[in-house]
C-alpha positions, -999 to +999 in steps of 0.1 A: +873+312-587+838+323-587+814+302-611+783+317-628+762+295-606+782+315-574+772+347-591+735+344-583+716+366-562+695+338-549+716+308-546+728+294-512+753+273-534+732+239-521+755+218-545+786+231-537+801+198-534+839+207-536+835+225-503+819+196-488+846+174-498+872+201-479+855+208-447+834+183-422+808+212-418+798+247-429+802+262-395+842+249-396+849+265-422+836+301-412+856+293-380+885+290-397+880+317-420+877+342-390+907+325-369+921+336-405+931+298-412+920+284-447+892+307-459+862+286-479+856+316-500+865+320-536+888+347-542+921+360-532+913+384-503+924+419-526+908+442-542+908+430-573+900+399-560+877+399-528+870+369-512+830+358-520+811+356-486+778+333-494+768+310-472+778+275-474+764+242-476+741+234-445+751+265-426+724+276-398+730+313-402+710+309-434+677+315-422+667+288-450+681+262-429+667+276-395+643+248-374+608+244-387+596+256-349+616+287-352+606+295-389+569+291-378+574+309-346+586+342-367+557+334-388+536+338-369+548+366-348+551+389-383+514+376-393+500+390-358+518+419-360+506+426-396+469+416-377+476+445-356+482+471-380+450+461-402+429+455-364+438+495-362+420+506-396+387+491-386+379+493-345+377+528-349+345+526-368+326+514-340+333+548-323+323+568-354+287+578-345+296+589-310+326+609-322+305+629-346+287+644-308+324+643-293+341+666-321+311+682-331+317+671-367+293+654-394+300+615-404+322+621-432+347+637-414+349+612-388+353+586-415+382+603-424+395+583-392+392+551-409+399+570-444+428+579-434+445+553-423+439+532-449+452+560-469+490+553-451+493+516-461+491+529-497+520+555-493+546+536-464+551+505-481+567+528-513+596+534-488+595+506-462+602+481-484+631+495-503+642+505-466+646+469-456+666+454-484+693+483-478+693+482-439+674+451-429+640+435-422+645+439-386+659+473-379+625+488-402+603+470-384+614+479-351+619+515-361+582+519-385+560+496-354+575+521-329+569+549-345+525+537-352+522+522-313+534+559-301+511+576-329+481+559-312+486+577-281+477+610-294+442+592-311+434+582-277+438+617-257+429+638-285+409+669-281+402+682-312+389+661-347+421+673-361+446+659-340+430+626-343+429+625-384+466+634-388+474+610-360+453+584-374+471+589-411+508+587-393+497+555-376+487+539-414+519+553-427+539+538-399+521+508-396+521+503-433+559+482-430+545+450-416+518+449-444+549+442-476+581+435-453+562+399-434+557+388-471+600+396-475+604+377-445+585+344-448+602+343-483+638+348-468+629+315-448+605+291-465+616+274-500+589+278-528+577+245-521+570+251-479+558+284-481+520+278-493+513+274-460+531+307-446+518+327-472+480+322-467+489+331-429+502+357-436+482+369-465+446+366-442+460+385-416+454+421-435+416+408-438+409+392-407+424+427-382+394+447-402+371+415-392+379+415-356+379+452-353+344+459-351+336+432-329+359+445-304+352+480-310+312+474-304+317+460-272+340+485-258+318+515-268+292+498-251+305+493-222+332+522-218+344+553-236+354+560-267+391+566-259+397+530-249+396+519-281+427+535-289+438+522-254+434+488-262+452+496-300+479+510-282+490+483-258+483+455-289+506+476-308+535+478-283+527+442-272+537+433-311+567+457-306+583+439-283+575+403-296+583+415-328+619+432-315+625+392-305+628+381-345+661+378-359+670+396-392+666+371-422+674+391-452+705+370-467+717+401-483+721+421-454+730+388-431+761+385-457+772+420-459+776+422-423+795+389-425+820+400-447+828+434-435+831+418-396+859+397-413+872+426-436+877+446-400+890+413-382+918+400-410+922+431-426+917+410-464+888+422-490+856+405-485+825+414-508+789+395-500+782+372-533+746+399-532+770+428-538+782+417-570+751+415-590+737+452-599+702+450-584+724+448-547+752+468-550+734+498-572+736+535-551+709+532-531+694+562-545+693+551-579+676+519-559+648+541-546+639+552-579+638+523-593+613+514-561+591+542-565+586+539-601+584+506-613+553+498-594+532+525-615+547+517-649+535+479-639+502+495-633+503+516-668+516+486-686+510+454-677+474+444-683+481+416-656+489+440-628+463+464-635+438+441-640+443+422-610+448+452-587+417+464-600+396+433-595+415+428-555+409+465-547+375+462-558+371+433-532+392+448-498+370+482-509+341+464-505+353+447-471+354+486-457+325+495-475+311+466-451+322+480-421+293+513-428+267+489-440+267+462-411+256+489-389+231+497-408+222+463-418+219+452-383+219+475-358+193+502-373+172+477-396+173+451-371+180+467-339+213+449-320+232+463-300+265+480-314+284+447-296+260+422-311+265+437-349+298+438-348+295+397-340+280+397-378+316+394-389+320+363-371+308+347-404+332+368-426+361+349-403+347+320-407+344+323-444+385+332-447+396+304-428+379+285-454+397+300-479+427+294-462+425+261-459+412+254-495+444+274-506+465+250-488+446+218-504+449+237-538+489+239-534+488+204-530+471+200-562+494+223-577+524+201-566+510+170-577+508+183-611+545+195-607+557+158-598+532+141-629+549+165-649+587+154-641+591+188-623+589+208-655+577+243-645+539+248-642+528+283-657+517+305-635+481+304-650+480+268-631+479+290-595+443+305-608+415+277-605+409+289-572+399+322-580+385+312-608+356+295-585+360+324-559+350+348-590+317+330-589+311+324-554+313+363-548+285+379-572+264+351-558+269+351-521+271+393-526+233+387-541+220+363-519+234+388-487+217+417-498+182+401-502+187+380-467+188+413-450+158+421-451+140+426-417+119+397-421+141+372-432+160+353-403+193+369-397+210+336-404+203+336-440+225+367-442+250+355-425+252+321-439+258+343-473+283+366-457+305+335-450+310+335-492+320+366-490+347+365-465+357+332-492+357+345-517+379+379-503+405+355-496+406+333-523+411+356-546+440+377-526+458+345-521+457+330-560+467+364-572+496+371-547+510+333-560+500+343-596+519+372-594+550+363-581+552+336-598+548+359-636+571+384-623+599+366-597+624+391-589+602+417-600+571+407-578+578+428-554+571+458-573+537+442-586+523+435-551+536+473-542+513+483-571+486+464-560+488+472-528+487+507-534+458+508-554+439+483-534+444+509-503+434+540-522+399+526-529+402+515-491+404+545-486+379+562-508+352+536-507+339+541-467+336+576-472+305+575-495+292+542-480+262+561-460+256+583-487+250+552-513+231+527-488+211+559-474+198+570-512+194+531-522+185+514-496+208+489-480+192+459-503+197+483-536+233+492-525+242+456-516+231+449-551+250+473-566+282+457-551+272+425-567+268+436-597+305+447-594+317+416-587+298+398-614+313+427-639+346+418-627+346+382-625+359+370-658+392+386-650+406+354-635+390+332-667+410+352-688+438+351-675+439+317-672+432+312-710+454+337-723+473+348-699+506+329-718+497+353-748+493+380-726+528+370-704+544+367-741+539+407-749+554+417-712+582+438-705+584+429-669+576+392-672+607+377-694+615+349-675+588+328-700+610+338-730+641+329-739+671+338-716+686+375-727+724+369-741+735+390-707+721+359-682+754+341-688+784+354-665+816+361-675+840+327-665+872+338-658+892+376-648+887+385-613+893+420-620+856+420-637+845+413-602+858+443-585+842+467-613+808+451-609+812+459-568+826+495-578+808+506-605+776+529-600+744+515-618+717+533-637+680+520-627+676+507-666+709+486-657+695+472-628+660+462-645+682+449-673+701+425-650+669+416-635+657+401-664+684+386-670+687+365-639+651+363-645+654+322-656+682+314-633+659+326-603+636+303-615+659+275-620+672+277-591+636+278-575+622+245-589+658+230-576+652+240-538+616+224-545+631+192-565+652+187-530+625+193-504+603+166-520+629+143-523+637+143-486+600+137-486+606+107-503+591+118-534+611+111-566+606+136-596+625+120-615+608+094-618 
């Protein structure tokens, strides 16, 4: 019989130790279970009374126990091809000034091209990532990336201005999956403890494609035509198809719902995945969708921590397009280089994220230290923030020491020793506030990244197409300023949230699992008839949202345990 702990959306039943003591291994006993032999599920095999599929003890179908090389190897496969998709938004712009002659249209209107684009990650990931927790990480991917290499084609042969813009917007919309659905996968594999390291690869990958792209497009539209820079997008993208087709599914509750009905068709018993009996799984999926579509914009309405923060993060990725209008001027028309030697001024941008990569990583470390001292008593999530904290302060500054270093005659390697801050302090603060988020929201982080994703992409796509306008009726020193200033308005954000933000977590709706469990955590102990109305039973979306919460401090019990373990095996007592 099922136990509460079984009941759990997120546990892989690690301490299961009566199966242990029953079978030599975890594989054994799904043998036996599909040679119809001794089944190491709970339940009676009826409908009233499926047996539980979950995975047991050790098992390697769990992608959580899947080798380190072939967890990085997906890793970094779903990081390039989420490179890919962001590489797309920003080579383009390279092309813009000889497309206005091409199409016979003004700049605006070719901005559009980058506009656009942008404009798709903010509407796909609404329905790609509902998508894959009904059919499946892989299936989406394969289906979405298909779909944005063959919309590049038309981009590349097109004859008219509109033909490129709407083909430009399907790519974005397509190519959106990658930027939400790499984040589902790296979580399906790493514990909360391993992933700091996934995540920041991950995460940089939506800021370093725009970083790349204009170096890349420079020097093709010097050297060739235009259309070859939706050549060269094209084969990336269906180079990253392929590879990307290679990468097994890893969303356990898919992986177990396949499990159980290959064995319901094979022995002809009742199986039910150990997902499908908890609401937020086995709701319609209709009633899943709306739940998806909406909670993200109530998060925005009403949680001062969600709004705030995507307000503050779009600010920064609008400014890193607004960049890609102003480094031409900046250094191709004030200075005079080449198309292919301005786009190189992004080098330093690159250079500037690694850095904040590799603080992040050091900063984990910190964080975990402070777990152990602590006797591995949950840290509040206000303890992820330092690091933006100092990236709020490095921004303004490097953003006001830029704009002044670009004058013509200053070196040029003033400006871009400042424009490494930037690229910094971009990243810093994406990384701090994805961590922050997820961990103030847990099962419902999903649906604050989707918010701040969406806004973040809107001002993407809003904010190159008066970037001309603004630098051309300022000046590019007065416009760079301007940006500063923005920056320096918005950087107490992360201060106050890391004061307050256990007062502010303490008024949320959406971020219960700080308060004391809801009466509707615990699950019922005994009649396994209860478990065939909760797989049978249709859901309403404030059901689901309520059983959310209520798993809310399980989830995160259950989430210090898989890091309690991992540092053990590192020989690190936290007990201690």
């Amino acid at each position: 019989m099922a136990d509460s702990r079984q009941l759990s959306p997120t546990s892989t039943l690690h301490d299961d130790r009566d199966q242990r003591q029953h079978a030599s291994s975890a594989l054994e006993k799904v043998d036996l279970a599909e040679k119809g032999s001794a089944v190491p599920y709970d339940g009676a095999g009826t409908a009233e009374s499926p047996y539980i599929v979950k995975f047991l003890d050790g098992e390697q179908a769990n992608p959580q126990n899947w080798t380190k090389t072939k967890k990085w190897t997906i890793t970094a496969n779903s990081a390039i091809s989420t490179l890919c998709i962001a590489f797309g938004s920003s080579v383009v712009s390279a092309a813009i000034p000889e497309l206005t002659t091409v199409f016979g249209k003004d700049l605006t209107v070719l901005t559009l091209s980058v506009s656009l684009y942008v404009l798709g990650f903010a509407l796909g990931p609404l329905l790609w990532a509902p998508f894959s927790e009904q059919w499946g990480r892989r299936p989406i991917f394969i289906i979405t990336y298909a779909l944005f290499a063959i919309f590049n084609i038309p981009c590349a042969v097109a004859k008219n201005v509109e033909t490129l813009l709407v083909c430009r917007f399907l790519a974005g919309f397509f190519g959106s999956s990658p930027l939400t659905n790499s984040g589902g996968v790296i979580s399906d594999m790493f514990s909360a403890s391993e992933r700091a390291l996934a995540v920041s690869l991950y995460a940089a990958a939506p800021f370093a494609g725009p970083v790349i792209g204009p170096i890349v497009g420079g020097f093709v539209i010097m050297n060739t035509s235009w259309h070859w820079i939706f050549w060269i997008l094209t084969i990336f993208s269906f180079v990253m198809l392929f590879s990307g087709a290679l990468n097994p599914e890893t969303y356990a509750p898919v992986l177990l719902r396949r499990r159980a009905a290959a064995l319901q068709k094979e022995t002809g018993k009742v199986y039910r995945s150990m997902y499908d009996l908890h609401p937020m799984f086995a709701a319609p999926f209709a009633v899943k969708m709306k739940a998806a579509l909406l909670r993200p914009f109530l998060l925005l309405i009403k949680e001062p921590i969600c709004s705030l923060f995507a307000l503050y993060t779009s600010a920064v990725y609008g400014m890193l397009y607004c960049f890609f209008g102003a480094f031409p001027l900046v250094f191709e028309y004030a200075r005079g280089w080449s198309p292919g030697i301005s786009g190189l001024a992004f080098i330093p941008v690159g250079l500037g994220m690694v850095g904040a990569i590799v603080a992040n990583v050091f900063d984990n470390k910190r964080y975990v230290r402070k777990l152990i001292a602590g006797g591995g008593v949950p840290l509040a999530p206000e303890e992820r923030l330092p690091l933006c904290c100092v990236a709020g302060v490095v921004l303004p500054l490097g953003l006001f020491a830029f704009a002044w270093t670009t004058l013509p005659h200053v070196h040029w390697i003033a400006s871009m020793i400042f424009s490494v801050f930037f690229g910094f302090s971009m990243v810093a603060i994406f990384l701090t506030m994805l961590t922050y988020l997820v961990d103030a929201y847990l099962l419902m982080a999903a649906s604050a990244l989707a918010a701040n994703a969406v806004l973040r992409s809107l001002l993407g796509f809003a904010f190159p197409l008066f970037t001309r306008q603004m630098f051309n009726k300022m000046g590019n020193q007065w416009a760079l300023t301007f940006l500063a200033f923005l920056a320096l308005v918005m950087a107490p954000i992360p201060f106050i949230f890391y004061i307050y933000g256990p007062k502010i977590r303490a008024r949320s709706t959406f971020a219960p699992q700080h308060k004391p469990a809801a009466p509707a955590a615990a699950a019922p102990p005994t009649a396994s008839v209860n478990v065939s109305r909760t797989v049978t039973r249709t859901f309403t979306r404030e059901e689901i949202e309520r059983e959310e919460v209520a798993m809310m401090d399980l989830r995160q019990t259950e989430s210090r345990r898989e890091e309690a373990e991992t540092l053990r095996k590192e020989g690190i007592d936290v007990d201690a």
